[in-house]
C-alpha positions in Angstrom: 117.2 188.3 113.9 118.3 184.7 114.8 121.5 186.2 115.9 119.7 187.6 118.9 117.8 184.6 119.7 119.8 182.1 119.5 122.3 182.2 122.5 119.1 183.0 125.0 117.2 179.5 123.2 120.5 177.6 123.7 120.9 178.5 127.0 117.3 178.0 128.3 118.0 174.5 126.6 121.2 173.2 127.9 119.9 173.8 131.6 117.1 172.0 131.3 118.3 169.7 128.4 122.6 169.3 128.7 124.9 171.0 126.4 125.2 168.5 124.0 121.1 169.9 122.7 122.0 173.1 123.0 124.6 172.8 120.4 122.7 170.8 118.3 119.8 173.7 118.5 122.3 176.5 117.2 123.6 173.8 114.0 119.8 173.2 113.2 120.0 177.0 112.7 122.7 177.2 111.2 121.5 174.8 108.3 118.4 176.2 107.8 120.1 179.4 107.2 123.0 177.6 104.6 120.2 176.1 102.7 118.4 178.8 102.7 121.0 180.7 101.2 120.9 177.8 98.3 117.8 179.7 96.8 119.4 183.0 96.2 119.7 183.8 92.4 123.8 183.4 91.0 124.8 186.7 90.7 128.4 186.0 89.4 129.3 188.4 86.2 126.2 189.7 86.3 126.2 194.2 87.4 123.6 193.8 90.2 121.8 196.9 89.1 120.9 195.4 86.0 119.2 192.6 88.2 117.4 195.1 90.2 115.8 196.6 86.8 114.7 193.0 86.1 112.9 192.0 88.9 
C-alpha cells in the first residue's frame, strides 16, 4: 500500500519542505520496510508447504 502513498506524501512535502525531506521521507520508508522484512521466518531448505502445515 505504501507504494501508492508514497510519491503523493513526498510531493506534498518537498513543496512545502525542499527536496532534500522529501527524499529523506521515502528512505524512512524504505527502512521500515527492510527491517521489517528482518522478522520473516528463514525459509531456506525448508518446502514451504510444510511450513504452512505448521503454523
Amino acid at each position: 500500500m505504501e507504494q501508492i502513498f508514497t510519491p503523493i506524501l513526498i510531493a506534498l512535502i518537498v513543496t512545502d519542505y525542499g527536496l532534500g525531506s522529501g527524499i529523506f521521507l521515502g528512505l524512512i520508508f524504505t527502512l521500515s520496510v527492510a527491517i521489517f522484512i528482518w522478522t520473516f521466518p528463514e525459509t531456506k531448505g525448508i518446502e514451504l508447504g510444510t511450513l504452512e502445515k505448521s503454523s
